[in-house]
DOMAR-586158 format. One record per atom (N, C-alpha, C, O): residue number from 0; residue in one letter; x, y, z. Coordinates in nm, 3 decimals. Layout:
// residues N
(NUM; "A"; (X; Y; Z)),
...
***
This chain:
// residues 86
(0; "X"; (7.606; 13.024; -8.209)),
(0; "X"; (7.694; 13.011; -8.094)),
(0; "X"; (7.802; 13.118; -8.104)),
(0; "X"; (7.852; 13.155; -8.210)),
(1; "X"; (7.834; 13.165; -7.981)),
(1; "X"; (7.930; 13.292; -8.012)),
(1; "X"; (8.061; 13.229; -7.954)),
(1; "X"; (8.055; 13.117; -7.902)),
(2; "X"; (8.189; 13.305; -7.961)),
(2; "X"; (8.253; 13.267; -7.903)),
(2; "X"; (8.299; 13.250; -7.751)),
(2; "X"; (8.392; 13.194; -7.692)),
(3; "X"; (8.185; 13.327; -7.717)),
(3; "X"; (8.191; 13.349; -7.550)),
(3; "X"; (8.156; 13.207; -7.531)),
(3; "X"; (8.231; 13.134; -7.467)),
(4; "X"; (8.034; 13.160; -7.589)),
(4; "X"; (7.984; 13.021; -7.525)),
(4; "X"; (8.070; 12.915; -7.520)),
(4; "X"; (8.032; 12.826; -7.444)),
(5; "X"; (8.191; 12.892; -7.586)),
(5; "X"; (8.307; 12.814; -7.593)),
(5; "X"; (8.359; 12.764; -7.431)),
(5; "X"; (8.377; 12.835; -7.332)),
(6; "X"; (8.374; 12.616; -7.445)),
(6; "X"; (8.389; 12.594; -7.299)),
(6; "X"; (8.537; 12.643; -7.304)),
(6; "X"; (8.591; 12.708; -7.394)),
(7; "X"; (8.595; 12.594; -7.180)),
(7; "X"; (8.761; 12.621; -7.184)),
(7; "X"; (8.834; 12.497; -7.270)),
(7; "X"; (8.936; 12.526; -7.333)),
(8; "X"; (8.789; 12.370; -7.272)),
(8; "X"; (8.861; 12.289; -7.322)),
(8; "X"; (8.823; 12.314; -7.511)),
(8; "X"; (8.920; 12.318; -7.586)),
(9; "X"; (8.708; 12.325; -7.557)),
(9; "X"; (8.671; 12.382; -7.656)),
(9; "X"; (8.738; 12.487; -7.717)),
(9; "X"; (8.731; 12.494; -7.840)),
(10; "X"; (8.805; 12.577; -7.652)),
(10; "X"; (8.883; 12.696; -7.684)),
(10; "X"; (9.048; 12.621; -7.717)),
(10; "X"; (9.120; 12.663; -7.808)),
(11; "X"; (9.097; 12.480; -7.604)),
(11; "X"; (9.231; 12.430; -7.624)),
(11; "X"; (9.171; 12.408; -7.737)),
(11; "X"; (9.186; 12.498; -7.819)),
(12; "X"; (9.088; 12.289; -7.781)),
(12; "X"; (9.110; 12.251; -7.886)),
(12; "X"; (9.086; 12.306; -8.037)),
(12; "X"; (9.117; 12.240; -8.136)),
(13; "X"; (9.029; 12.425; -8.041)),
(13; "X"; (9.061; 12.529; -8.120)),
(13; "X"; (9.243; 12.575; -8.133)),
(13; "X"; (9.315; 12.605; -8.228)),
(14; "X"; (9.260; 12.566; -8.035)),
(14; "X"; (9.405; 12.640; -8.016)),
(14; "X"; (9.476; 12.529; -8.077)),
(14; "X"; (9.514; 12.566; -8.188)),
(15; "X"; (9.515; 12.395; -8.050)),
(15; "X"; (9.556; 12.270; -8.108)),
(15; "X"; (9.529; 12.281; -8.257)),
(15; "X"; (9.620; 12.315; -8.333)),
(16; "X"; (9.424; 12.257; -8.297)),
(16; "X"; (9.356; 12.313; -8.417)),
(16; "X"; (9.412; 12.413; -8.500)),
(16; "X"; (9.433; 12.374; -8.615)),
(17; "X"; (9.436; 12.506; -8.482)),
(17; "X"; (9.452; 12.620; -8.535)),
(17; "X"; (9.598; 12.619; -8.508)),
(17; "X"; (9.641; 12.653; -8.619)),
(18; "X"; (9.695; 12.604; -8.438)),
(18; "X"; (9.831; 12.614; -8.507)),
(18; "X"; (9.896; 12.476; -8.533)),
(18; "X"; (10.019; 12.480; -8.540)),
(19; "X"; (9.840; 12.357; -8.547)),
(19; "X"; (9.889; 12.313; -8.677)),
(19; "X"; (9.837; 12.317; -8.798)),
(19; "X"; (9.894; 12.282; -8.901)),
(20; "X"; (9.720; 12.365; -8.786)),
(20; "X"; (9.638; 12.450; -8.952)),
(20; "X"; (9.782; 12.548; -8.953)),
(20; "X"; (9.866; 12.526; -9.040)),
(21; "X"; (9.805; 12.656; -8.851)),
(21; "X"; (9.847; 12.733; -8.928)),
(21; "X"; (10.014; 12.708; -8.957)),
(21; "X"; (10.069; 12.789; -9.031)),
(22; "X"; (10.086; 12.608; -8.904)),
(22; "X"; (10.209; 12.568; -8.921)),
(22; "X"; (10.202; 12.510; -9.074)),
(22; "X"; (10.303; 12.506; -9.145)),
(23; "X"; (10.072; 12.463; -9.122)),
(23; "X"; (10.105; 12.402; -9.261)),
(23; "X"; (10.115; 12.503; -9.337)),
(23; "X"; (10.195; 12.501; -9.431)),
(24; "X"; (10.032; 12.615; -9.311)),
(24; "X"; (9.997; 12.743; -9.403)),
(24; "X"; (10.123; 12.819; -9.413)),
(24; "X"; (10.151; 12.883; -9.514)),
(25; "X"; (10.207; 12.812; -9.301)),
(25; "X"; (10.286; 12.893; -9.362)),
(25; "X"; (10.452; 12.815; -9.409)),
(25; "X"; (10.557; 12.874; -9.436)),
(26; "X"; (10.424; 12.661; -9.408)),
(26; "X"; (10.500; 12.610; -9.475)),
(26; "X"; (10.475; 12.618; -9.641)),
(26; "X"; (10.552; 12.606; -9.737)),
(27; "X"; (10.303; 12.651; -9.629)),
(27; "X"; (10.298; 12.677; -9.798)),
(27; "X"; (10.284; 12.789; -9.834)),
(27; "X"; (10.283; 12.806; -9.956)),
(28; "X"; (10.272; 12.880; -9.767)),
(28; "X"; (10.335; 13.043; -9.790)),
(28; "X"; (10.431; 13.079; -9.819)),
(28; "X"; (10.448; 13.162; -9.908)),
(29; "X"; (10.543; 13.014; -9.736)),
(29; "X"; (10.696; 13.044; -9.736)),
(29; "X"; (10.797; 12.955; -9.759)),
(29; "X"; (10.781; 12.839; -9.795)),
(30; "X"; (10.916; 13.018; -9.735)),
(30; "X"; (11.009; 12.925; -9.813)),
(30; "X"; (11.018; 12.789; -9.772)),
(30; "X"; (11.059; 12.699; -9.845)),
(31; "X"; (10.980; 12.775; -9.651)),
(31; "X"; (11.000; 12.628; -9.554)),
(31; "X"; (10.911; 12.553; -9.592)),
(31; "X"; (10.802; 12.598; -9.629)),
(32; "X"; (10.945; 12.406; -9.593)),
(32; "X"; (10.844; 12.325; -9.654)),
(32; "X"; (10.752; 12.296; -9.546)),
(32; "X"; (10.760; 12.328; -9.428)),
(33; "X"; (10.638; 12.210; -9.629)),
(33; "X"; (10.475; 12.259; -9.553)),
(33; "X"; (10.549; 12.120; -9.433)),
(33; "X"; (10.480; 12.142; -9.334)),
(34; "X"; (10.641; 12.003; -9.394)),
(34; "X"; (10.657; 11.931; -9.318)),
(34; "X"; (10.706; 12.035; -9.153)),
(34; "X"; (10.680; 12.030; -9.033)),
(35; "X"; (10.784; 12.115; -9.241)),
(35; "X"; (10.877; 12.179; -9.089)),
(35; "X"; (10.791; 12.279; -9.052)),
(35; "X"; (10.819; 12.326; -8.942)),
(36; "X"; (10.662; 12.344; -9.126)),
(36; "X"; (10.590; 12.442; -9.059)),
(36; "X"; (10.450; 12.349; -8.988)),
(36; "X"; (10.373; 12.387; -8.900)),
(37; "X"; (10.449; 12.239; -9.050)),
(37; "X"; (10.318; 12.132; -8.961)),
(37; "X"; (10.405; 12.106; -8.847)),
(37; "X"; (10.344; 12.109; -8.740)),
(38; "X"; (10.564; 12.074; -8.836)),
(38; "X"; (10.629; 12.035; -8.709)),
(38; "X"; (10.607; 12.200; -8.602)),
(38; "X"; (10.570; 12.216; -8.486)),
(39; "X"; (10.641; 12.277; -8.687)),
(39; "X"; (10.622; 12.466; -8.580)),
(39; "X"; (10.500; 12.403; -8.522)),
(39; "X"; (10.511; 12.343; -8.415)),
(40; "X"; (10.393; 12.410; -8.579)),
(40; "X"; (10.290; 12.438; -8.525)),
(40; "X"; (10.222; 12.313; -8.459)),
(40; "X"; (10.114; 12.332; -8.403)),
(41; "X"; (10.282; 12.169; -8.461)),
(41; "X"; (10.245; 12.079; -8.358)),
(41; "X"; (10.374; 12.153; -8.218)),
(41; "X"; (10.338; 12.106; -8.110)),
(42; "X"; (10.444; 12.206; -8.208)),
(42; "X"; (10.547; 12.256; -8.133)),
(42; "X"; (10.397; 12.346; -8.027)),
(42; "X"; (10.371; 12.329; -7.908)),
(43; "X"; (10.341; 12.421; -8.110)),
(43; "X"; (10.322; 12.529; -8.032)),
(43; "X"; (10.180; 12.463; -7.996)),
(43; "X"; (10.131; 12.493; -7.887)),
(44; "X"; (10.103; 12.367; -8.087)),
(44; "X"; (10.017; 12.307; -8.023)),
(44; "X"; (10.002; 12.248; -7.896)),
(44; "X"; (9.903; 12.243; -7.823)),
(45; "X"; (10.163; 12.189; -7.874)),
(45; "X"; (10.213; 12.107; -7.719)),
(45; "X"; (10.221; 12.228; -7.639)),
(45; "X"; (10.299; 12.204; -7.548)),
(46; "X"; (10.178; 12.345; -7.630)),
(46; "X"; (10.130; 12.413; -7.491)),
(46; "X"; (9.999; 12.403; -7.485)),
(46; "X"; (9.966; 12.396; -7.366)),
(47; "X"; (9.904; 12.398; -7.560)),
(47; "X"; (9.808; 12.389; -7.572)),
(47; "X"; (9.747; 12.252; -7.495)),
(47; "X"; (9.659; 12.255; -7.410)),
(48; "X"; (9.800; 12.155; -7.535)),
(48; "X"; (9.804; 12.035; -7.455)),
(48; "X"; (9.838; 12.016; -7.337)),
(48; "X"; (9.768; 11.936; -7.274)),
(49; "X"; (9.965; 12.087; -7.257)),
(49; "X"; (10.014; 12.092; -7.180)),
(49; "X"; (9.909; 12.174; -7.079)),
(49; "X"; (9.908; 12.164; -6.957)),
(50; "X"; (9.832; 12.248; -7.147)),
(50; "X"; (9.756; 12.334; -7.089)),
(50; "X"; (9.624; 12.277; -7.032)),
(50; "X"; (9.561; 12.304; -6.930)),
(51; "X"; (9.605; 12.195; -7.128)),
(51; "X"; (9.458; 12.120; -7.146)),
(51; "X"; (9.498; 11.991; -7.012)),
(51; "X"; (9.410; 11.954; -6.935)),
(52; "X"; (9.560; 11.967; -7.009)),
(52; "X"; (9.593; 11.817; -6.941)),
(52; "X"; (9.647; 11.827; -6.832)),
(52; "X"; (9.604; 11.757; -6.740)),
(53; "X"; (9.783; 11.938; -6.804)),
(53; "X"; (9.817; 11.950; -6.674)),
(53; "X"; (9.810; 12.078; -6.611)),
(53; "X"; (9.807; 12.075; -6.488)),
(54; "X"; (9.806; 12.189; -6.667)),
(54; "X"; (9.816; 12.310; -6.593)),
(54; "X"; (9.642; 12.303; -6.512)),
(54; "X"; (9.618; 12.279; -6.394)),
(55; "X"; (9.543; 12.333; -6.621)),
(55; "X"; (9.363; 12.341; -6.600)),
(55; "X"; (9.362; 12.166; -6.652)),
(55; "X"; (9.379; 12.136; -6.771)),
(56; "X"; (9.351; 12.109; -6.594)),
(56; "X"; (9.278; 11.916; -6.622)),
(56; "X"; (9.176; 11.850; -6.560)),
(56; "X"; (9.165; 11.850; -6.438)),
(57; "X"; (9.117; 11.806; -6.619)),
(57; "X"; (8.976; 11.822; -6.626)),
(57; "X"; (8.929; 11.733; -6.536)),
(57; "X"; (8.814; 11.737; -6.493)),
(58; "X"; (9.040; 11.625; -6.493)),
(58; "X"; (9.014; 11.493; -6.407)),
(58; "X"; (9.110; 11.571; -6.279)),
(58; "X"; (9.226; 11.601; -6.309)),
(59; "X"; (9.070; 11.599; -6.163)),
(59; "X"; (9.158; 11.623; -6.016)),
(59; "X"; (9.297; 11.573; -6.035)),
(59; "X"; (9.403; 11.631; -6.011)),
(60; "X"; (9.276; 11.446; -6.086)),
(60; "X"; (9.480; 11.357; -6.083)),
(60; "X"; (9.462; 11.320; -6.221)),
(60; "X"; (9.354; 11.286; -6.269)),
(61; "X"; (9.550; 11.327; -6.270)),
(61; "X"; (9.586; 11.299; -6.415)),
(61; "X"; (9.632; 11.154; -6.403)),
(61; "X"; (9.695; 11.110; -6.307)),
(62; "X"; (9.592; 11.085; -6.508)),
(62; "X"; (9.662; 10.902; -6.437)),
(62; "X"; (9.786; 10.894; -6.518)),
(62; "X"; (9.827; 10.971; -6.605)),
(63; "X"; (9.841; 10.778; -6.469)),
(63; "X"; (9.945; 10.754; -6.528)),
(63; "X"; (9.955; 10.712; -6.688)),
(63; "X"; (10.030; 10.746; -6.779)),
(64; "X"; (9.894; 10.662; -6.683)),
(64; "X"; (9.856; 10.623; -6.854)),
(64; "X"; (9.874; 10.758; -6.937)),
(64; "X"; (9.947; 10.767; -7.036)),
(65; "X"; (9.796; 10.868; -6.881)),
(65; "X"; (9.802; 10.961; -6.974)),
(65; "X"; (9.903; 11.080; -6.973)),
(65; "X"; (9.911; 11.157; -7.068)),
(66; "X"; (9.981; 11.093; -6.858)),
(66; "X"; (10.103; 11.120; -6.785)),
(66; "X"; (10.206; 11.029; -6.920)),
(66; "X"; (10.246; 11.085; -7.022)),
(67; "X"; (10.226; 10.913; -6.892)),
(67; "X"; (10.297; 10.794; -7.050)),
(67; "X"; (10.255; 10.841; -7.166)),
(67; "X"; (10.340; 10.821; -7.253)),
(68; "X"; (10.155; 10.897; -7.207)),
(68; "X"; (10.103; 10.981; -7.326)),
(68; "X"; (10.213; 11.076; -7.380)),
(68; "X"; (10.297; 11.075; -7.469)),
(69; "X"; (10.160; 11.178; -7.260)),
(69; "X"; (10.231; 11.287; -7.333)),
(69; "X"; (10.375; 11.264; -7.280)),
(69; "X"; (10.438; 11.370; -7.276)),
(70; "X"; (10.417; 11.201; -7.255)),
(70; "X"; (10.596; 11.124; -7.269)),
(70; "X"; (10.610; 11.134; -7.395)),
(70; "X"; (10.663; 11.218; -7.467)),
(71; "X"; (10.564; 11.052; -7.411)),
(71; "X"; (10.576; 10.958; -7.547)),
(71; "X"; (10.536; 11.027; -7.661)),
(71; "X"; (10.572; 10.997; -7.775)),
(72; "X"; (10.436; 11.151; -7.621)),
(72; "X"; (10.425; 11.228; -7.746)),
(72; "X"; (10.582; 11.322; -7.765)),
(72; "X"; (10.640; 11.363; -7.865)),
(73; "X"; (10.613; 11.329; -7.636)),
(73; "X"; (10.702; 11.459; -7.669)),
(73; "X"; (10.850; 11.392; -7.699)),
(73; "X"; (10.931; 11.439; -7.778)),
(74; "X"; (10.865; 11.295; -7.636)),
(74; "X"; (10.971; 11.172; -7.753)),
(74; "X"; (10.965; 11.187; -7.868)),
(74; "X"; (11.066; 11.210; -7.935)),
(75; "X"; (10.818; 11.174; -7.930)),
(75; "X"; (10.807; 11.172; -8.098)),
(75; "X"; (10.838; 11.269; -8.202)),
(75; "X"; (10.868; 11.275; -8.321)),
(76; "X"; (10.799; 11.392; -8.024)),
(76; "X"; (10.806; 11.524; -8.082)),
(76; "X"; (10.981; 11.530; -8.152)),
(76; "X"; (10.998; 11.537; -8.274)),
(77; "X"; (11.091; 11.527; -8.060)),
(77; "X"; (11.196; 11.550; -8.043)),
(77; "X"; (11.283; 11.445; -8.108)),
(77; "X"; (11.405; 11.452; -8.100)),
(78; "X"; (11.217; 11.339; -8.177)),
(78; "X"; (11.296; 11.252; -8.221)),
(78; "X"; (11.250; 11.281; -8.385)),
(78; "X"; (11.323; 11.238; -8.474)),
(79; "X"; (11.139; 11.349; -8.415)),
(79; "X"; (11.067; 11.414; -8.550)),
(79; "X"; (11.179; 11.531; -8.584)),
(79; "X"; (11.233; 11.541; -8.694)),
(80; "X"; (11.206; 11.627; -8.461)),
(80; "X"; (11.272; 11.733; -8.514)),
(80; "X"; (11.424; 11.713; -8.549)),
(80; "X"; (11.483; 11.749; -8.651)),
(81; "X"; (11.472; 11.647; -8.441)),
(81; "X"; (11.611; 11.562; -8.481)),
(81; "X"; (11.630; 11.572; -8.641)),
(81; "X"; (11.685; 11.654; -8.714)),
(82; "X"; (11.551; 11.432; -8.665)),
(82; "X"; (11.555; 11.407; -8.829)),
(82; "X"; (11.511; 11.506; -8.923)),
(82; "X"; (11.562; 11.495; -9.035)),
(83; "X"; (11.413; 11.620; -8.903)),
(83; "X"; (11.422; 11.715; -8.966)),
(83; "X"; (11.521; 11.849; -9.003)),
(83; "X"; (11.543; 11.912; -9.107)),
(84; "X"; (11.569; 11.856; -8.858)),
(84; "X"; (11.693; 11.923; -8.870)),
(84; "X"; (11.801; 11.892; -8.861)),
(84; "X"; (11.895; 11.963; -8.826)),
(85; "X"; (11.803; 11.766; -8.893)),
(85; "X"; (11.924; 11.700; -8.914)),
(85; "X"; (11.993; 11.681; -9.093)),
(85; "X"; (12.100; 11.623; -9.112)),
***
């Protein structure tokens, strides 16, 4: 399989994938511990999501349920970084 054959949502979730792989990597590369570089890279994963769900989404209307999702993820998000950089 090449990478061309990759659907579009297949490619988000590579992208999801791959920067919180790489937020841990470079918490263990560098001086920052491997928690605040897994938080970078769930950060940059949430475009990826954002991408996957509301910009290109795969269902015509997004429901509410999953609309309450990513609420609630990005609450967790912001209430995670709080306490980390706090």
């Amino acid at each position: 399989m090449q990478v061309t054959d990759l659907d579009y949502y297949d490619k988000i979730l590579l992208g999801i994938t791959g920067s919180v792989l790489g937020g841990v990597v470079l918490g263990a590369v560098s001086s920052l511990a491997i928690h605040v570089g897994a938080f970078l890279g769930a950060l940059v994963a949430t475009l990826f999501v954002y991408a996957g769900a509301f910009r290109n989404p795969p269902l015509p209307e997004t429901q509410a349920t999953v609309k309450a999702a990513v609420v609630v993820w990005h609450v967790v998000l912001l209430v995670t970084a709080f306490v980390i950089l706090s």
